[in-house]
C-alpha positions, 0 to 999 in steps of 0.5 A: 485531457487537463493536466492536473500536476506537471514535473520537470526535470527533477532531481533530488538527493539526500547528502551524497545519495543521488535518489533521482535525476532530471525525471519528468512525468505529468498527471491528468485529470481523472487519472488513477495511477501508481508510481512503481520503483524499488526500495531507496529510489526516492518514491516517498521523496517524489510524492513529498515534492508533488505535494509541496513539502520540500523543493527539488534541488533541480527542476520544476513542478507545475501545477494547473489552476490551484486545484487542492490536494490531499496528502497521505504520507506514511508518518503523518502529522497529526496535532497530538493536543487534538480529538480525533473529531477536532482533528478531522475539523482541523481543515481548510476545506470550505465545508468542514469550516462552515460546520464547524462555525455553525457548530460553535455559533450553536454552542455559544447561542450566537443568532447572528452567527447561526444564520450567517453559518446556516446560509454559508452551509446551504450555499456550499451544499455541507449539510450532507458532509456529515454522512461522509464523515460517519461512513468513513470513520466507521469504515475506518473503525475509529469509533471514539471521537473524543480520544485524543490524538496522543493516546492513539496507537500507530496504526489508529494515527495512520487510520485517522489521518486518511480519514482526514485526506478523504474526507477533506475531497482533495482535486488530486490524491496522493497516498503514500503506502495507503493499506499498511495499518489497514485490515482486509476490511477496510483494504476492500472498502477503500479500494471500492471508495476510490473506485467510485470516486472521481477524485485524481489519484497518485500513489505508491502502494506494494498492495497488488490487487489494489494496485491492479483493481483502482489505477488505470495507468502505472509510472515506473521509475527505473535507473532515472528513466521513467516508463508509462503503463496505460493499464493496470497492474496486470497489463505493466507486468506483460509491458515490462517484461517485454521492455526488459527483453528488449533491453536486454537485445539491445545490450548484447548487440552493444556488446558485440559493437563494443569487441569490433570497436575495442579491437579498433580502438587498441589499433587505432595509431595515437598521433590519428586521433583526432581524426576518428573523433566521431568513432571514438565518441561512438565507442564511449557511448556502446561502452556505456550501453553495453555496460548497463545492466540487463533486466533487474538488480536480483535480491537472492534469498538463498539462504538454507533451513535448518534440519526439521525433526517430525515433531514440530509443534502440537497445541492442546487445548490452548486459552488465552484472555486479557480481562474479560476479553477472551482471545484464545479459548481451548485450540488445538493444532498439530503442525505438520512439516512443510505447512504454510498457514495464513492468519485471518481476522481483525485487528485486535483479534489475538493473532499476534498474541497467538503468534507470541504464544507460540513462541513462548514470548507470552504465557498462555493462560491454560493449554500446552504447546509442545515444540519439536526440539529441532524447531528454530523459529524466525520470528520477523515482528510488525514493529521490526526492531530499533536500529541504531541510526548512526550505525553501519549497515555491516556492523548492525548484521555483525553484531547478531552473527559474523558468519552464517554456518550451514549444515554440510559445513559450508559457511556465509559471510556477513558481507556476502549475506547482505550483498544477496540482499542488495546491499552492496559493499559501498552501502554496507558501510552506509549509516542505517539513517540513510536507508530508505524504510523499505531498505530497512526492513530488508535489513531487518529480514536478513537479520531474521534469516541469518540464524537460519531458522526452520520455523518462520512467523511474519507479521505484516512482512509486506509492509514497506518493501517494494514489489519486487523484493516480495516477488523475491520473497514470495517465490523463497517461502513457496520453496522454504523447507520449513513451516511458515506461519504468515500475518498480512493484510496483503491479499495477493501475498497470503493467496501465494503462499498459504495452503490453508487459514485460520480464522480469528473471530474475535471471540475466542474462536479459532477456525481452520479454513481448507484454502487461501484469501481469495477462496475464503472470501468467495465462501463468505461471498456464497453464504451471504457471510461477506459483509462486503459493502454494496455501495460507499453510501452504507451504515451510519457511524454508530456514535453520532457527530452532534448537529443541529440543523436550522427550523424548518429542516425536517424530514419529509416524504417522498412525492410521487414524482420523486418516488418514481425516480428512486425505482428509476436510479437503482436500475440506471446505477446497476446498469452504469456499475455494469459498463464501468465493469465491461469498459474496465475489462477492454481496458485491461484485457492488452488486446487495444492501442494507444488510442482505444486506450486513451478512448476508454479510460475517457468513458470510463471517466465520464461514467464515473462521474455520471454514476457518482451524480446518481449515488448522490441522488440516490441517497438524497432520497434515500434518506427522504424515504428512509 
């Protein structure tokens, strides 16, 4: 296997936080894999140093034969003066410059120049990158390719500018919290592009059927020690619990060493000393071992719920529209105690409006909503809220509430509710800037739950945190003795939690669906409903990218010869889809050794690669035949 990117002995920290130190790991071709650590640990900063953006204050990265890599980081930098179609041709990628040359050699009628970017295009094979742009923009749906950058929402920039990275078809990805600013749709379609593609990945997502479905290896980062997972997310779950089995043995064994040793010490005469120096060494080293802690740092969401009446809330008959756009047209809903529903639809279908609605934030147009005077909503917004950097973490809880009071007449202190929530005393009195964003929207979940409210709605709560604060968060809401109203794109969070759906068409058209994500896309699956896409080679962009070819470039039709090998693809193509599933399975299935591992992940490559000649050739002629 090439190694693709080296790191050696790499240490970094911001101001007096020591995120990580002296960790080395190396990635190789043809490798999808996931970086896994918790929230503050330093992994966006990690992928930051890979990618070239800063410098590790110790160690060293190596990287093999100036291969190009593509960078997705959660702020991206985008120039704000740009059109979303000049910022995709903003790029050093030898095709998209041959394009974009020939393009302004057409616009100024440069004849020479027109001939000399028409050979560049034909050398380099670029004619074809005008498909990929379409579909993964349509993929995407950024459909306005003159809108500028700056008039852009959040999400749009972030959508745009993994466009940008997938299209420039780097030698190694790397993407930083891909799905957040993703709708299902799209989380679904990105999952199938990287799948197909060859392309080298590394990336840290919290999105775990993604994570599950794409990499075939996982590196984790825990207490400076990086830990290899050759499988996929399903397969790191059974290894890691046993490597924290086995940690927590070795720890009791140390600390039964340690009381021996610690009663030899206490005896040991001083003037001797100097004798037992092997013993006293070793005594250092089993205090240091059985000091450490056993399994993992706990996040504790035991925060209780106010009192539920009967009457919750009951929505008659409910509209709501912005112009002509109809969001919301005559719902009715009566919620019941204890009930968790999902949210479903594509951006801009109203479910936060819906969720606004609900909680008086915003005035329906028509309807009623009656609320049960015991309900006390907890509303955990998508776009948080604006902490004041230079504030305390305590100070930032303070001010909402000093004391949580509980129903039997017990109360919390500020202090103890954020220690519950992983920050201890010493970080409590941390600066809010030095929080990582995940440890920021922990920070915003305790101030959410800290007036314990019965009635909770969140929106996106997965963005940002990592996997085992939504395991922690997940196993508190199954439990929560309220109601739960949930907006996520994060399919393995919803199949969780929710009892059932509703499902905003856009249209107005609010549906209820009896059941979680996964049985609601399997309807749409069964009923020809899904729209799931079969291949990345589908629908055009419906706006087109203007481009005019050279004489003599036009459509012919398919010979014969050329005619027999379409039929022949479309079988060998199923036929690889199908040994990329059955080797995939072994893979992930725990049941092989290192080496039948390293075995298959290799044909898994070469099939890969095979089948993405095919799909290539499949759409040459395709198009021809079209």
């Amino acid at each position: 296997m090439i190694p693709y990117i080296q790191a050696e002995g790499l240490s970094k920290r911001w101001g007096d936080l020591l995120l990580f130190e002296n960790i080395s790991f190396t990635i190789f071709k043809g490798q999808k894999v996931a970086l896994i650590a918790k929230n503050g640990t330093g992994k966006s900063t990690l992928l930051g140093l890979l990618a070239g953006n800063d410098s590790p204050d110790t160690g060293k990265i190596t990287i093999t034969n100036d291969i190009k890599i593509g960078y997705f980081e959660q702020i991206p930098s985008l120039n704000p003066e740009n059109t979303a179609i000049e910022e995709i041709f903003d790029s050093e990628n030898e095709k998209l410059s041959a394009i974009k040359e020939f393009e302004i050699a057409i616009a100024r009628n440069n004849q020479e120049l027109i001939a000399l970017s028409t050979a560049k295009i034909d050398q380099l094979g670029a004619w074809d990158i005008e498909v990929t742009i379409k579909q993964i923009l349509t993929r995407l749906k950024i459909d306005n390719y003159d809108k500028k950058v700056k008039q852009m929402s959040g999400g749009q920039q972030k959508r745009l500018a993994l466009a940008k990275v997938l299209i420039n078809e780097p030698d190694l990805l790397i993407l930083d919290e891909p799905t957040n600013h993703l709708d299902i749709d799209m989380i679904e379609w990105l999952e199938l592009f990287l799948l197909k593609s060859g392309t080298t990945l590394l990336m840290v997502t919290h999105d775990r059927y993604f994570l599950d479905r794409i990499c075939n290896e996982i590196i984790e980062m825990d207490n400076n020690q990086i830990f290899r997972y050759r499988g996929n997310y399903s397969y790191f779950l059974q290894k890691r619990e046993e490597r924290i089995q086995q940690q927590d043995a070795s720890v009791a064994k140390a600390k039964n060493l340690l009381r021996t040793e610690l009663e030899w010490m206490r005896r040991m005469p001083k003037a001797r000393s100097h004798k037992a120096k092997y013993r006293i060494d070793s005594f250092y080293g089993l205090k240091e071992k059985a000091n450490r802690q056993a399994g993992d740092d706990k996040l504790d969401i035991a925060v209780s719920a106010s009192r539920l009446g009967k009457k919750i809330i009951e929505v008659k008959n409910l509209s709501k529209s912005y112009g002509d756009e109809k969001l919301i047209e005559n719902f009715s809903y009566t919620f019941s105690r204890f009930e968790k529903v999902g949210l479903i639809g594509d951006n801009g279908t109203g479910k936060t409006t819906f969720l606004n609605l609900l909680t008086g934030a915003t005035p329906a147009d028509s309807g009623t909503i009656e609320t049960g005077q015991t309900v006390k909503f907890g509303y955990y917004k998508q776009e948080g809220i604006n902490f004041d950097p230079k504030e305390r973490v305590i100070d930032a809880v303070n001010k909402i509430a000093e004391f949580i009071y509980f129903e039997n007449g017990q109360k919390m202190s500020s202090s103890q509710l954020l220690t519950r929530f992983l920050f201890p005393p010493e970080v409590q009195y941390n600066y809010i800037e030095k929080l990582s964003g995940g440890e920021q929207r922990r920070l915003y979940l305790c101030t959410v739950l800290i007036h314990n409210p019965n009635f909770l709605i969140l929106d996106e709560p997965t963005n940002d945190l990592d996997i085992m604060t939504l395991n922690v968060l997940e196993e508190y809401l199954i439990g929560f003795p309220g109601c739960v109203i949930v907006v996520s794109h994060d399919r393995f969070f919803m199949d969780k939690i929710v009892g059932h759906l509703f499902i905003f068409d856009g249209k107005g058209q609010i549906t209820d669906f009896p059941g979680n994500y996964t049985l609601y896309r399997n309807h749409l699956d069964e009923t020809g409903k899904g729209g799931k896409p079969e291949k990345i080679t589908d629908a055009p962009a419906k706006q087109k990218i203007e481009k005019v070819k050279p004489a003599g470039s036009s459509k012919r039709k398919l010979s014969f010869n050329e005619k027999r090998e379409l039929t022949h693809l479309e079988t060998e193509i199923g036929e690889l889809e199908k040994m990329i599933s059955g080797l995939e399975a072994e893979l992930n299935s725990g049941a092989l050794d290192h080496n039948e591992l390293f075995k298959r992940s290799e044909e898994i490559s070469k099939a890969k690669n095979l089948l993405d000649e095919k799909e290539l050739r499949w759409l040459e002629l395709s198009e021809l035949n079209g």
